[in-house]
C-alpha positions in Angstrom: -85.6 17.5 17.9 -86.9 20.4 15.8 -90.6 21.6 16.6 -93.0 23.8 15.8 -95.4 23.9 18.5 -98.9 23.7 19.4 -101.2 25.6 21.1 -104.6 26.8 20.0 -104.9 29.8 22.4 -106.7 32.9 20.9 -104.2 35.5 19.2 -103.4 38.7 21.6 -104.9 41.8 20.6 -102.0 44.2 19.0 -103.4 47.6 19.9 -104.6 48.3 23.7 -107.2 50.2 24.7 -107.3 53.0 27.6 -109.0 50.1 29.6 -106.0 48.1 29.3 -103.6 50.9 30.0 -105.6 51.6 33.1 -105.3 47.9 34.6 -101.5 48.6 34.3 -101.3 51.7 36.0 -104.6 52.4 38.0 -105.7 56.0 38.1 -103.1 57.0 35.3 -105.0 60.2 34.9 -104.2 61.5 38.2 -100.6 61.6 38.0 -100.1 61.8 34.0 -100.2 65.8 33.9 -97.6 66.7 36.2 -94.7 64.4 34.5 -96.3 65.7 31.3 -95.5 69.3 32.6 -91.7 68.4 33.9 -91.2 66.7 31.2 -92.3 69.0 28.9 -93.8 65.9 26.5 -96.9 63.7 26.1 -95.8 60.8 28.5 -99.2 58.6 27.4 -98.0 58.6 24.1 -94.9 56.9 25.4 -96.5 54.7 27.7 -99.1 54.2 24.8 -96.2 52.5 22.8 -94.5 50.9 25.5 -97.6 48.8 25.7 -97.8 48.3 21.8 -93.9 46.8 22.0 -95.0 44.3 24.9 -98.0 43.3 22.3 -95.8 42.8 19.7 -93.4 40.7 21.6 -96.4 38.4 22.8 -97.5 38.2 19.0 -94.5 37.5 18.2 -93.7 34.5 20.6 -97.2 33.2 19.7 -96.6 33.0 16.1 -93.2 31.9 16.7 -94.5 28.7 18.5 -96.3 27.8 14.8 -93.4 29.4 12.3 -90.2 29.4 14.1 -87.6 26.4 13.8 -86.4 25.5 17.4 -84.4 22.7 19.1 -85.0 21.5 22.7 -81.6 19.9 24.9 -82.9 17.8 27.3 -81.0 17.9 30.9 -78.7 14.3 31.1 -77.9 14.2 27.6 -74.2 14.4 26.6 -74.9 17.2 23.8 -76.8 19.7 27.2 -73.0 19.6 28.7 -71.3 20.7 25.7 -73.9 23.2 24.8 -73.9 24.7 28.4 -69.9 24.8 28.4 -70.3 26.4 25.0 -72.7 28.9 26.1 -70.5 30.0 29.5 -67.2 30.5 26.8 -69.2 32.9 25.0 -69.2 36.8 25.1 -72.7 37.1 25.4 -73.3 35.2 28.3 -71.3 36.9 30.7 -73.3 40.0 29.2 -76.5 39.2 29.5 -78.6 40.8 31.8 -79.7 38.1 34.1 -76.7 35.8 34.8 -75.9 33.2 37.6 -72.6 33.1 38.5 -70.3 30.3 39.7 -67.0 29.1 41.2 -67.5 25.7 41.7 -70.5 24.7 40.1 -68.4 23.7 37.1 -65.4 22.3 38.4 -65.4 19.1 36.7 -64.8 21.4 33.4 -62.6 24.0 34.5 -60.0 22.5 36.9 -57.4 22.5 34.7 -54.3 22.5 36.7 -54.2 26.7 36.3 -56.5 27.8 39.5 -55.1 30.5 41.8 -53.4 28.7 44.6 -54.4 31.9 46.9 -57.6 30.6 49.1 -58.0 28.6 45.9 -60.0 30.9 44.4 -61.2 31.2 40.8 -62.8 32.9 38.6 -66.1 33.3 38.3 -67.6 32.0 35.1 -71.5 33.0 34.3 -74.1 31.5 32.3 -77.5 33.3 31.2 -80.9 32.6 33.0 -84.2 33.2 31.5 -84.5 34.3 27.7 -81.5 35.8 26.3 -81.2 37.0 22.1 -77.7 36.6 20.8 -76.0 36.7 17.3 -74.3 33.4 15.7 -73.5 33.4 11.9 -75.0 36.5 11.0 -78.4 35.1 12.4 -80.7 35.9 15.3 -81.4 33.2 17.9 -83.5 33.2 21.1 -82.0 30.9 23.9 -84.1 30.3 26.9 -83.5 27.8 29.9 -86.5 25.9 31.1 -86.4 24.8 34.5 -88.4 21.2 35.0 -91.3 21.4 37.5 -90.5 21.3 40.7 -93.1 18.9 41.8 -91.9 16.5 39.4 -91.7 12.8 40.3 -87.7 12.4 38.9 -85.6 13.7 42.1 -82.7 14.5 39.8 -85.1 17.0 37.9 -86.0 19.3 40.9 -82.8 21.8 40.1 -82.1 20.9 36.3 -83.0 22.7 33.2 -83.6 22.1 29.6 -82.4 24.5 27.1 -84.9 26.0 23.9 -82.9 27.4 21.1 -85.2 29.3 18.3 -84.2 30.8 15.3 -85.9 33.6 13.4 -85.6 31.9 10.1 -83.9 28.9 8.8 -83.4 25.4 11.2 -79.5 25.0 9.8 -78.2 27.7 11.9 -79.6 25.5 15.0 -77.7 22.3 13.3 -74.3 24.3 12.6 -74.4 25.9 16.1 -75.1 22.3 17.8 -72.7 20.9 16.1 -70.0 23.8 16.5 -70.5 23.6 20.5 -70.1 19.7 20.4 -66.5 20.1 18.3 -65.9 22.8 21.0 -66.2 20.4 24.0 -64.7 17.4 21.7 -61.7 19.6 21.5 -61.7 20.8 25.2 -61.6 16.9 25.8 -58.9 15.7 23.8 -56.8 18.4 25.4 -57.7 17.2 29.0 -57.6 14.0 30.9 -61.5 13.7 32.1 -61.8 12.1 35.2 -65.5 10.5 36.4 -65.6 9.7 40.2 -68.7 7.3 41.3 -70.9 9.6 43.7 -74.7 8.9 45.3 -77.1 11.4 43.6 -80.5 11.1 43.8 -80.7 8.2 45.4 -78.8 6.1 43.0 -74.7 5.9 42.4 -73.7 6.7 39.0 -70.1 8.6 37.3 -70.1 12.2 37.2 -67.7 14.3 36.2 -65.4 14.5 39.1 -62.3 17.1 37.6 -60.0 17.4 34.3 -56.6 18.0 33.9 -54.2 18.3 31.6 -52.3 15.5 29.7 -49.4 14.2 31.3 -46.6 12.9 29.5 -45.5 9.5 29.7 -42.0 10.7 30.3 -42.7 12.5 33.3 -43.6 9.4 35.2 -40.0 7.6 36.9 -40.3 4.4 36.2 -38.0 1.6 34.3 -38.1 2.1 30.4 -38.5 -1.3 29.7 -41.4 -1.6 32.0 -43.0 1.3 30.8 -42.1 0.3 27.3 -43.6 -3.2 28.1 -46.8 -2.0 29.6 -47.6 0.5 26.9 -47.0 -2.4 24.3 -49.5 -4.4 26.1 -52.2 -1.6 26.7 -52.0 -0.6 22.8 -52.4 -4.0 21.3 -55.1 -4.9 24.2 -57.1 -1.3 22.8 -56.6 -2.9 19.2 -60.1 -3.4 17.5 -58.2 -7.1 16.0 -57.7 -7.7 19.6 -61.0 -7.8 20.3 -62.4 -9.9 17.7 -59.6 -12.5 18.6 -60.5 -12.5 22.0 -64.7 -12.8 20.9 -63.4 -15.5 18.3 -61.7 -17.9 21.2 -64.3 -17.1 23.3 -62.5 -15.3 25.5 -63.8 -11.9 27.3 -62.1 -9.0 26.3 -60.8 -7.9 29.9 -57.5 -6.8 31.0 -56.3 -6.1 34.3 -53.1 -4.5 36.0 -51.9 -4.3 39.5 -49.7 -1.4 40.3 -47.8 -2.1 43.7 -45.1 -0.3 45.8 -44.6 2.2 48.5 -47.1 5.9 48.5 -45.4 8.6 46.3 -43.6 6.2 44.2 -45.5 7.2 41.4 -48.5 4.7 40.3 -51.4 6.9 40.5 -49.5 9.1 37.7 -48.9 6.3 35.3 -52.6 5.9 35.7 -53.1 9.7 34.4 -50.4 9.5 32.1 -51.5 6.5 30.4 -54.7 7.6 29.9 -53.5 11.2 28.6 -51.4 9.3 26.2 -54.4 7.2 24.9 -57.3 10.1 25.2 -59.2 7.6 27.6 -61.6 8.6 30.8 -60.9 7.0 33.7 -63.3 6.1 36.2 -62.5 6.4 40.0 -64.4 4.1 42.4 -63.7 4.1 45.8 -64.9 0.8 47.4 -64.7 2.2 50.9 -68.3 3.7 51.0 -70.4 2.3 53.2 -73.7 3.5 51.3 -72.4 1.5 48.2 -74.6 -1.7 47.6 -74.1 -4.6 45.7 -77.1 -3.1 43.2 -74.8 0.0 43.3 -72.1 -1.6 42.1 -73.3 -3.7 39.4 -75.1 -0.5 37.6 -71.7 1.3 37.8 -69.6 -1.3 36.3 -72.5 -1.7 33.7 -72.3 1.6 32.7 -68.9 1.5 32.2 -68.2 2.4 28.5 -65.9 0.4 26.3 -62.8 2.3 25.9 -61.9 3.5 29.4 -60.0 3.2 32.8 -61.5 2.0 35.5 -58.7 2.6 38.4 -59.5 1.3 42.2 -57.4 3.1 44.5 -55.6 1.9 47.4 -57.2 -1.5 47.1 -55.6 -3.2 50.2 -57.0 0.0 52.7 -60.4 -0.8 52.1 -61.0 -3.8 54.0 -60.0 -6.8 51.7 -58.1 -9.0 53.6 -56.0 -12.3 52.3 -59.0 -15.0 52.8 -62.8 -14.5 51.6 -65.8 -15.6 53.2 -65.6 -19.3 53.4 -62.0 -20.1 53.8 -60.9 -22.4 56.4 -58.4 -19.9 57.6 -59.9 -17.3 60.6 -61.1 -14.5 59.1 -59.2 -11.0 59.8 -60.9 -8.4 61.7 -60.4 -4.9 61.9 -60.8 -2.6 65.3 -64.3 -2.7 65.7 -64.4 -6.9 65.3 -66.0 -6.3 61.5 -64.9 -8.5 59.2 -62.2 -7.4 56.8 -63.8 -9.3 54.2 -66.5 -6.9 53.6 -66.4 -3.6 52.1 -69.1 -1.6 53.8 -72.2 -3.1 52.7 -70.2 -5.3 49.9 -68.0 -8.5 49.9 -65.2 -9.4 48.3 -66.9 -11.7 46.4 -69.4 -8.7 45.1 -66.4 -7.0 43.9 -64.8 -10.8 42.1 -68.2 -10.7 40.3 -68.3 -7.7 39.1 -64.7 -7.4 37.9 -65.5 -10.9 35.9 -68.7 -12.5 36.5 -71.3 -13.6 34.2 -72.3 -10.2 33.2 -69.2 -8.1 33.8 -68.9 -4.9 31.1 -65.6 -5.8 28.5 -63.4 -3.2 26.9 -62.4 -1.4 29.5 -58.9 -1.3 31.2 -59.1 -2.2 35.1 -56.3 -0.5 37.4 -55.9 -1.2 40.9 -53.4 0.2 42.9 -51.6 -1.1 46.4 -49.1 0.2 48.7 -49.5 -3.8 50.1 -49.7 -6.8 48.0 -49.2 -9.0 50.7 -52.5 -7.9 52.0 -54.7 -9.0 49.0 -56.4 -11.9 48.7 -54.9 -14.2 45.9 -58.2 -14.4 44.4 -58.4 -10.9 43.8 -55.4 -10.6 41.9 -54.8 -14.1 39.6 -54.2 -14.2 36.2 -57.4 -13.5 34.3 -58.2 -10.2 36.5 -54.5 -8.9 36.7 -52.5 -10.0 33.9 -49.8 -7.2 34.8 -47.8 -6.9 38.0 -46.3 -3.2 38.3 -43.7 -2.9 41.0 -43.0 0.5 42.0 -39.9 0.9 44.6 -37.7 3.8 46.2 -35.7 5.9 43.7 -32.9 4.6 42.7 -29.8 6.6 41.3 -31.0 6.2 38.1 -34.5 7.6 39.4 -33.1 10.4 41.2 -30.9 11.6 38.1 -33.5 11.3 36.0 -35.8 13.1 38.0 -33.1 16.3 38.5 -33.1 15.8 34.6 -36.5 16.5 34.5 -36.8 19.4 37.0 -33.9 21.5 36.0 -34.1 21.6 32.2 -36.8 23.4 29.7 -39.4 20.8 27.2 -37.5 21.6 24.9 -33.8 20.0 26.1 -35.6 16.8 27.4 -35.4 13.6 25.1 -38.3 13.7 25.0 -39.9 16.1 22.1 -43.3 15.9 23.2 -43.1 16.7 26.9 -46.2 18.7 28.0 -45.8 18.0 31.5 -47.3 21.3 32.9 -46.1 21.4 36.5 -42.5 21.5 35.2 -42.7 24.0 32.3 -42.9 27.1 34.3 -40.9 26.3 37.1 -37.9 24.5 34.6 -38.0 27.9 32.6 -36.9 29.6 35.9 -34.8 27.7 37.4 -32.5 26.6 34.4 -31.2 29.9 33.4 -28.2 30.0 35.6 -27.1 26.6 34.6 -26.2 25.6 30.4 -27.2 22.2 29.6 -24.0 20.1 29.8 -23.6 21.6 33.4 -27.2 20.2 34.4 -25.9 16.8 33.3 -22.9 17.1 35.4 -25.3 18.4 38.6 -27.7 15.2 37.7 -25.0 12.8 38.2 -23.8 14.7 41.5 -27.6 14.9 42.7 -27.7 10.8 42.2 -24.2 9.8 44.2 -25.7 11.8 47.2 -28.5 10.8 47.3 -29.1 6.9 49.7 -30.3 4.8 47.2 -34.2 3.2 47.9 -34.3 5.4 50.5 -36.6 8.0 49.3 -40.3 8.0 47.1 -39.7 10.1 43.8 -42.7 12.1 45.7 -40.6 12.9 48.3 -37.0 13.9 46.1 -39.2 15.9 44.2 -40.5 18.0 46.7 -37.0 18.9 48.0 -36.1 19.9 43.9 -38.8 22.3 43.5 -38.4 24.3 46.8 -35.0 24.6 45.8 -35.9 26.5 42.5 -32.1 26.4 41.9 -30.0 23.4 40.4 -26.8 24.8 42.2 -28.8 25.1 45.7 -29.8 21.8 44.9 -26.7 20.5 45.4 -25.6 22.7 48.4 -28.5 21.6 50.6 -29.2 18.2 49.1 -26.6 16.4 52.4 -28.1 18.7 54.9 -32.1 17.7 53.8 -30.9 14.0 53.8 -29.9 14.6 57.0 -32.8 15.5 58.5 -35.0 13.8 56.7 -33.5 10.5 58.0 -33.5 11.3 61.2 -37.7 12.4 61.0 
C-alpha cells in the first residue's frame, strides 16, 4: 500500500551552530589549526558543510515521510520473494556499499541444475542492507530493508525484514517497478520446475521452497509410449476447467490419484518432474516419515495445498504403512523396535486416508505416490477413488535400453523429439556424438540392446555406464565386460 506518513515531530534545524559542531567533535579548536596548516585550507569550513549535508538529508527524509510516494512489502507475501530475487539480479545490489552475501541462503531460487560440482560451490549472490538509492526508469528511488523487532511476539519475525521503496516524485514508477519484478520471477518460474518440500519452522509445518530445476522433457523419461501417452491424456483432461464442473455437477470431488510402482532407478520420480515441467505445475514433497509431524500438521499442509499442483509422497511403502490398519482382525505388523507399522511417527494410516479424501480434503490438486513395493500397501490406501492410475515401472527392456543409447549419444536436435530440453544430455550428447554420424548411432543402438540381459538392469543403472563412457564406440567395446561384473556384484 502507498503512504505518506505521519509523524508530528518538530522539523530539524538546517544550519548548525558552533554549539552543535562542538558536541560532534569536542574540543575542535584544539586540533583544527594544525590540519588547517598541513592542509593548507580552512578545514571548519569543510566540516561546517559536512554538517549542513547531514541536515539536509534529515530535512529531507522528514519531509519525505509527508510528500514522498512509498510502497511497503511485507515479509510472507508472494510479491517480497519476487521483489528480493529482483533486487539480488540487479547491478546495483551487488554494488552497494553495505551488502550481505550468500551461498545458500537462496537455494530454493538458484539451484538450477548449473552449480559447480567442485565442493559444490557457488557463487555468491548479494543483496543490499540498510538504505540504498538506485536508478529505474530515469527515476530516483530509495530502498530500505526494515528488520521487524526483535522482541516481537511472531517467532517467524525475529530474522525477517520488510522492504520500503520511496520515490522522489511520482507513485507509478513504484507500480511499474512492482510489477516489472513480479513478470521477472513469473518468467524465472515458468522456465523452472518449483519444487516446495513440507519443513517445521517456527513451530508449525508449512511448504517452503525446497529447490528448482529446470524443465524436463517428457521424452527423456523410458517408459512405454502408450502409457505415457495414456497417462498424459488423463492428467490434461483431469486439469480441464470442464472437468471440474462435471465432477462439482455429479457431486463428485474433483480428486485424482496415481500410483507409480516398480523397482528404485526405474524412473518414476522423473515422470513426476517431467510431468509437472510439461504442465508448469509445483509439486509439493511430503515426507510422511517425520516423527515431529502431527495429525494438526498434516491437515494445515494438505489445506494449504493450492489447486493446480502436485502433491508427490515418496517411497510410500518405507514409511511404516503396512498391509492392515488399526482394527483389522489380521496381527498387526511390527517393525524392529515392536512399533506398530501402522503408524507413521506420531500419525496413522488412517490420518493420512483422511486427509487424502476425508470430509474436508483440499480438490484440484494431482496426488502422486510412489512405491518400490505394492505388495506392502494397504489395499485401503490405494483403491479406486484415491488411485485411479496404476504406473508399473520394470527393468529395461531392449526397447528401453536402445532408446536410452538413443537418447545419450545423439544432439536435441536429431532426437524425434523437437522440443527436447533435457539439460543433463545436451552437453554431454554434443561431445560425445561427433565421432559417430547419425545412421551409425542407430546401428550402435540396436548393438547396445542385443547385449544387453533384458530386465536385468534399472534405466538408472544403464545410464550410468553410457555417460562414463562419453564415447558411443567405447560403449560398445566395454558394454560385455561391465555386464560382467555387474552381475556378479
Amino acid at each position: 500500500m502507498f503512504s505518506s506518513s505521519m509523524n508530528s515531530s518538530s522539523i530539524p534545524p538546517l544550519i548548525p551552530d558552533m554549539t552543535v559542531l562542538n558536541t560532534i567533535l569536542p574540543d575542535y579548536s584544539s586540533f583544527l589549526p594544525p590540519f588547517s596548516s598541513y592542509f593548507h585550507s580552512d578545514i571548519l569550513s569543510y566540516l561546517l558543510l559536512t554538517v549542513v549535508l547531514a541536515r539536509i538529508i534529515s530535512l529531507l527524509q522528514y519531509v519525505g515521510t509527508y510528500f514522498f510516494p512509498s510502497v511497503e512489502i511485507r515479509f510472507g507475501d508472494k510479491l517480497y520473494r519476487a521483489l528480493d530475487f529482483w533486487i539480488s539480479q540487479q547491478g546495483f545490489a551487488k554494488n552497494a556499499l553495505h551488502t550481505v552475501a550468500a551461498t545458500e541462503a537462496r537455494d530454493d531460487w538458484f539451484n538450477n541444475g548449473n552449480g559447480n560440482e567442485i565442493g559444490n560451490q557457488r557463487e555468491p549472490f548479494y543483496t543490499p542492507v540498510g538504505t540504498t538509492t538506485f536508478f529505474y526508469k530515469w527515476s530516483v528511488l530509495q530502498l530500505k530493508r526494515v528488520p521487524y523487532a526483535t522482541n516481537t511476539s511472531t517467532p517467524m519475525l525475529l530474522d525477517a525484514e520488510y522492504i520500503v521503496i520511496t520515490a522522489f516524485w511520482s507513485s507509478k514508477v513504484l507500480k511499474r517497478l512492482l510489477e516489472n519484478a513480479r513478470q521477472f520471477y513469473i518468467e524465472y518460474e515458468r522456465r523452472h520446475t518449483i519444487v516446495y518440500r513440507a519443513m517445521k519452522r517456527y513451530g508449525f509445518f508449512q511448504w517452503i521452497q525446497y529447490t528448482s530445476t529446470p524443465h524436463r522433457d517428457l521424452s527423456s523419461v523410458i517408459l512405454g509410449v502408450e502409457e505415457k501417452r495414456n497417462l498424459m491424456a488423463d492428467i490434461e483432461q483431469y486439469l480441464d476447467p470442464a472437468t471440474r464442473s462435471w465432477y462439482h455437477d455429479r457431486g463428485i470431488p474433483y480428486r485424482r490419484g496415481y500410483l507409480l510402482y516398480g523397482p528404485p532407478g526405474t524412473g518414476k520420480t522423473s515422470l513426476v518432474l517431467a510431468i509437472a515441467g510439461k504442465l508448469r505445475l509445483g509439486i509439493y514433497l511430503l515426507n510422511l516419515d517425520t516423527n515431529s509431524l502431527t495429525e494438526e500438521g498434516l491437515a494445515d499442509l494438505f489445506r494449504t495445498l493450492p489447486d493446480r499442483c502436485i502433491l508427490l509422497l515418496e517411497d510410500i511403502d518405507c514409511v511404516g504403512i503396512s498391509q492392515k490398519r488399526s482394527g483389522s482382525s489380521a496381527p498387526e505388523a511390527k517393525d524392529q523396535s515392536g512399533k506398530s507399522e501402522n503408524h507413521l511417527g506420531q500419525l496413522s494410516l488412517s490420518t493420512l486416508l483422511n486427509a487424502i479424501d476425508g470430509a474436508g480434503a483440499p480438490e484440484g490438486h494431482l496426488l502422486f505416490m510412489t512405491t518400490n513395493r505394492r505388495q506392502k500397501l494397504d489395499p485401503a490406501l490405494i483403491r479406486p477413488g484415491r488411485v485411479d492410475m496404476q504406473i508399473p515401472f520394470e527393468k529395461a527392456d531392449k526397447a528401453a535400453a536402445k532408446k536410452l543409447f538413443h537418447k545419450i549419444y545423439t544432439t536435441p536436435s536429431d532426437n524425434s523429439s523437437p522440443d527436447d530440453s533435457s539439460p543433463p544430455m545436451t552437453k554431454i550428447s554434443e561431445q560425445v556424438s561427433t565421432n559417430c554420424v547419425k545412421k551409425d548411432i542407430a546401428t550402435l543402438a540396436t548393438e547396445f540392446a542385443d547385449l544387453i540381459p533384458e530386465g536385468k538392469f534399472t534405466v538408472a543403472e544403464l545410464q550410468g555406464y553410457l555417460l562414463s563412457q562419453k564415447n558411443a564406440s567405447a560403449s560398445i567395446e566395454g558394454i560385455q565386460e561391465w555386464v560382467g561384473k555387474t552381475c556378479e556384484k
